[in-house]
C-alpha positions as CSV (number, residue, x, y, z in Angstrom):
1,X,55.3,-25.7,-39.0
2,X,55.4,-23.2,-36.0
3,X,56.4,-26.5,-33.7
4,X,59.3,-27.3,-36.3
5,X,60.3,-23.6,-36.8
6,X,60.6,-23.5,-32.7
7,X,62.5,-26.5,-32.1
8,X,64.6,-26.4,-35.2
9,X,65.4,-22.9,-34.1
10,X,66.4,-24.0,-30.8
11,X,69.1,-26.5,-32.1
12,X,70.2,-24.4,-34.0
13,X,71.5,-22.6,-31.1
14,X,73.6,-25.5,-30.7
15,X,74.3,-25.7,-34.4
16,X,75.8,-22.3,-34.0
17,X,77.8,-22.4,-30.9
18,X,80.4,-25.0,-32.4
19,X,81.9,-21.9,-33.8
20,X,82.7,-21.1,-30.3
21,X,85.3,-24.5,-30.7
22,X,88.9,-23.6,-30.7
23,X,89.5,-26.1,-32.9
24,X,92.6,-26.3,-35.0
25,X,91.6,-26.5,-38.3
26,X,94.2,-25.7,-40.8
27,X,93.6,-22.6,-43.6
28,X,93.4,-24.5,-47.2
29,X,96.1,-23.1,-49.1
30,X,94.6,-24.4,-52.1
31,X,91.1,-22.5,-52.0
32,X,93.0,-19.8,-50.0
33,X,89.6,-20.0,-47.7
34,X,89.8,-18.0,-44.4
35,X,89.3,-20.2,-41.1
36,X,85.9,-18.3,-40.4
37,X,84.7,-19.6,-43.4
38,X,85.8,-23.3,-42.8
39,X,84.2,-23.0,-39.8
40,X,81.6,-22.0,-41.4
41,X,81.2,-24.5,-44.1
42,X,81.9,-27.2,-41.2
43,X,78.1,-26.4,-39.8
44,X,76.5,-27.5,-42.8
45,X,76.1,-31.4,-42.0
46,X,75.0,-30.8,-38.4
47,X,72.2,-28.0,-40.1
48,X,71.2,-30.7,-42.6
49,X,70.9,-33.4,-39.9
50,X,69.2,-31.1,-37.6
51,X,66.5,-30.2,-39.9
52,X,66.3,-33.5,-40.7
53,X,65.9,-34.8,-37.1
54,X,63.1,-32.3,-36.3
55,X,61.2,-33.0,-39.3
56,X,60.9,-36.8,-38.5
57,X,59.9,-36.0,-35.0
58,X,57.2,-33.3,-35.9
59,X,55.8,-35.7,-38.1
60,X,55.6,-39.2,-36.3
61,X,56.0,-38.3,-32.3
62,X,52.6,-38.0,-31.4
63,X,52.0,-41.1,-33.8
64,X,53.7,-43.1,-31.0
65,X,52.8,-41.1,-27.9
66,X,55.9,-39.1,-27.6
67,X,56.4,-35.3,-26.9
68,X,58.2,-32.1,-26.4
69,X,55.9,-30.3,-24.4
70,X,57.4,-27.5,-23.5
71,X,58.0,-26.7,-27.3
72,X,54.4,-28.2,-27.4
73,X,53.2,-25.5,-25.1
74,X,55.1,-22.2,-26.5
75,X,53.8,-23.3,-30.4
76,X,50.0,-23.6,-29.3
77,X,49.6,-21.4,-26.7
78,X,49.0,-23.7,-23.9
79,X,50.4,-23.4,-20.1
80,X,54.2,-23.5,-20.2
81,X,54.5,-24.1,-16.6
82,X,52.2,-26.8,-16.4
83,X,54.7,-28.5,-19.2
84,X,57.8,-28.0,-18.2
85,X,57.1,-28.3,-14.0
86,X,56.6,-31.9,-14.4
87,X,60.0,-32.9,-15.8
88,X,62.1,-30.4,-14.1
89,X,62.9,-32.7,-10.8
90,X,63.4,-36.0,-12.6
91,X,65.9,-34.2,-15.8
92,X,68.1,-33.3,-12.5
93,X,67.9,-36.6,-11.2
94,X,68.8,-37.9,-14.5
95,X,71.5,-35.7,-14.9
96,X,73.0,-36.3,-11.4
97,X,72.7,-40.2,-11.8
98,X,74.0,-40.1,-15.4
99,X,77.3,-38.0,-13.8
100,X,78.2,-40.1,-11.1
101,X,77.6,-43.0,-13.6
102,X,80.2,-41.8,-16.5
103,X,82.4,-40.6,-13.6
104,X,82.8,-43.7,-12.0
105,X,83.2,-45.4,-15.5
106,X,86.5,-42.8,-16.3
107,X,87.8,-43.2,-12.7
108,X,87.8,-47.2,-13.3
109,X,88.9,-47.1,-17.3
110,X,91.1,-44.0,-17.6
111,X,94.2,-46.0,-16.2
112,X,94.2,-48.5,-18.5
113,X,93.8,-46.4,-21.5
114,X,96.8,-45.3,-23.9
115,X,97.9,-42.5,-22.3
116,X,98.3,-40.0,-25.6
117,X,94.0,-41.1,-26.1
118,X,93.7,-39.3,-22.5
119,X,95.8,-36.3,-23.0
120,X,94.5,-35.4,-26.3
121,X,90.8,-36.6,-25.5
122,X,91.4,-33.8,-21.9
123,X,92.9,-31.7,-24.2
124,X,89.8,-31.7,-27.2
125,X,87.7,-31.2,-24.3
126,X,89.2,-27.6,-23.0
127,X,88.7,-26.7,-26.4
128,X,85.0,-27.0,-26.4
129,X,83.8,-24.1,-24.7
130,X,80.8,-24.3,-21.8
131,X,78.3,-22.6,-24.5
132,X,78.7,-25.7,-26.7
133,X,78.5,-28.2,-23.7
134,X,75.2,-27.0,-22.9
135,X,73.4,-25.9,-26.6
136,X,75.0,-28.6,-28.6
137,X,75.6,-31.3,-25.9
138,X,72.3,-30.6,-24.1
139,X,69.9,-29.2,-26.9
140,X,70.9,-30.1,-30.3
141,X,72.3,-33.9,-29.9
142,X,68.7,-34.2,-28.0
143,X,67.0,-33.1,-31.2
144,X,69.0,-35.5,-32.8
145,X,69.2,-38.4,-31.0
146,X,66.1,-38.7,-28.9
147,X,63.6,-36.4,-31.1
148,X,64.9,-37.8,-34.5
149,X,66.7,-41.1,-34.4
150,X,64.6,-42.8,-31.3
151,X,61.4,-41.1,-32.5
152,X,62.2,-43.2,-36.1
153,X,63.0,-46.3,-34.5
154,X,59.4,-46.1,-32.1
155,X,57.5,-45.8,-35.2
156,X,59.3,-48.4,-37.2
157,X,58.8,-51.3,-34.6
158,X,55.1,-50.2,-34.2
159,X,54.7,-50.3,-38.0
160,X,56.6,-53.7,-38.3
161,X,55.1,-55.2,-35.7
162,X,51.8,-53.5,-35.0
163,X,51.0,-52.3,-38.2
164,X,50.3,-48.7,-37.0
165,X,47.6,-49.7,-35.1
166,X,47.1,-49.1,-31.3
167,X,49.7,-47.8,-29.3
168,X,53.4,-49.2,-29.2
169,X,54.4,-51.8,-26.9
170,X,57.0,-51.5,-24.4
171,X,59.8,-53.4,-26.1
172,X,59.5,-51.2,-28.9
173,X,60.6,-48.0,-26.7
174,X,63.0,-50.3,-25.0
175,X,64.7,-51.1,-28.4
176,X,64.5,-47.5,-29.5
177,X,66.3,-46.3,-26.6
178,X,68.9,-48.7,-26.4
179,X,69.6,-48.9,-30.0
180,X,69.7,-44.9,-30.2
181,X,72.0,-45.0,-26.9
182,X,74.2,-47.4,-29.0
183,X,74.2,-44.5,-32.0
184,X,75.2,-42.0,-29.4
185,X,78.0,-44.0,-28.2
186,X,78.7,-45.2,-32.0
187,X,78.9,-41.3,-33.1
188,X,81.7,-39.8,-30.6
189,X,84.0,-42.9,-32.5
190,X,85.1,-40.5,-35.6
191,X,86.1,-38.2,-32.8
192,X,88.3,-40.4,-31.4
193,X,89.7,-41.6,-34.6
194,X,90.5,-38.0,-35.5
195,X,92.8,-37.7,-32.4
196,X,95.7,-39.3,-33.8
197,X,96.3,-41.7,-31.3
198,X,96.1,-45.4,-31.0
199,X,92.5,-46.8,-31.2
200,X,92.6,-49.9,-28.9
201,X,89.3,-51.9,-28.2
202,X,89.2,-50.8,-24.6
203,X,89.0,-46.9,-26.1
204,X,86.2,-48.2,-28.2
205,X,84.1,-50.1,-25.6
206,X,85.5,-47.3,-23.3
207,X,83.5,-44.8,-25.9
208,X,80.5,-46.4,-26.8
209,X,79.8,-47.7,-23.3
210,X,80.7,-45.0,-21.4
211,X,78.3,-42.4,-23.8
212,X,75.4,-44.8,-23.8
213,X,75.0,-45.0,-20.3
214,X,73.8,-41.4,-20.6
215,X,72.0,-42.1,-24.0
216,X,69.6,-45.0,-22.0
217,X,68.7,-42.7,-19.1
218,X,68.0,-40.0,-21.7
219,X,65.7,-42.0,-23.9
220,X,64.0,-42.9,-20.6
221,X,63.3,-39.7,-20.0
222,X,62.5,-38.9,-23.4
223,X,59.9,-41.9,-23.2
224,X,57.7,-40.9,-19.6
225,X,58.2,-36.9,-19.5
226,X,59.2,-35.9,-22.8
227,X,62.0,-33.6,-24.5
228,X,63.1,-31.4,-22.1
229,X,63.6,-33.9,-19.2
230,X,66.0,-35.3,-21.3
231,X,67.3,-31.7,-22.4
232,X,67.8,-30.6,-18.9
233,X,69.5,-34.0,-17.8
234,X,71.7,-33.7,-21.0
235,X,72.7,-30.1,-19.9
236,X,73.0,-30.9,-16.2
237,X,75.8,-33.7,-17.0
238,X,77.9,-31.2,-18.9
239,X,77.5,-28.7,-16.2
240,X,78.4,-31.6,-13.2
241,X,81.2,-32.5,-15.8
242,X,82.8,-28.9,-16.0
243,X,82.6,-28.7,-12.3
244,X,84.7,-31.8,-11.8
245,X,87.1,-30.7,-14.5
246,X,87.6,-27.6,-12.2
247,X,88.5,-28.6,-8.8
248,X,89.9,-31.9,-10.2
249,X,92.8,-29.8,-12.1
């Protein structure tokens, strides 16, 4: 319970900073509802889906081998530096490789997509504010991805094809991670469908191809250090990403 309570807390962070979104979401003259409290009402799937998420890691991580150990270390008392020191170098890595890999994807793509997917898509992003890049992008969708939807998938191949006995063979961490990269790549689609502009199959491959590049080098790190490495890689992107956006204006 005290390792739920921490991490669930923690995404929740992220949870909380998508109010921080300047996103234009139109006041229902019907219910006569404020826009706080639409925004309000729009963070009750990702709650649900957070809690959720942490639950199933909590409960079958360590069934497969996997770990958060930094949360690990703050809910039973044990050395927080020794956790956290040995993922701190390859999450940056990660982070730095995963950049230059979804930069050189957009520098190669962007020219051949519809040009009113680009604006809008440049245009969603200033929107979404550096607090939610890092504790929704970095945290939360790690927590949901890696420590909930990969977690699941470890556990299923191991029960399907190990019965729960022994440890889980590499393909079944090579599956998970590839089929939760897929999920990562599949869930930014109802964004893009919610743009309003046309939704070709280069944008889709574009999408799912260009988000699940990231997803794999996560799950990686997910899979040999644990949580965080993929945490820190997650929030390192966003932050190599911003830069970019800066100086590239």
């Amino acid at each position: 319970m005290k390792l739920f309570a921490i991490l669930w807390l923690t995404g929740m962070t992220g949870v909380i900073s998508i109010l921080e979104m300047n996103l234009p979401i139109p006041e229902d003259e019907e219910l006569q509802l404020p826009l706080w409290s639409i925004k309000l009402l729009s963070l009750i799937q990702p709650t649900i889906l957070l809690s959720i998420a942490v639950l199933i890691g909590v409960t079958l991580a360590h069934k497969v081998g996997l770990s958060a150990p930094l949360a690990e270390a703050v809910a039973y008392g044990t050395s927080i530096a020794r956790a956290i020191q040995p993922q701190v170098i390859p999450g940056i890595i990660g982070g730095l490789v995963g950049s230059i890999a979804l930069i050189t994807i957009e520098f190669f793509t962007k020219p051949l997509l519809p040009l009113d997917f680009v604006l809008k898509g440049e245009a969603f992003s200033n929107n979404t504010s550096f607090l939610t890049r890092i504790l929704y992008g970095g945290i939360t969708e790690e927590l949901l991805l890696r420590w909930g939807v990969m977690t699941l998938f470890v556990w299923i191949g191991w029960y399907i094809f190990a019965k729960g006995q022994g440890e889980p063979s590499v393909y079944c961490f090579v599956a998970a991670i590839a089929l939760s990269a897929f999920l990562f790549g599949l869930g930014h689609l109802p964004l893009v469908f919610a743009l309003g502009t046309p939704v070709t199959t280069l944008v889709v491959a574009y999408v799912i191809i260009g988000n699940s590049v990231f997803g794999l080098i996560a799950g990686y790190l997910y899979w040999y250090l644990g949580l965080e490495a993929a945490m820190i890689a997650h929030m390192l992107f966003h932050i190599v990403r911003v830069t970019v956006n800066y100086f590239a204006r």
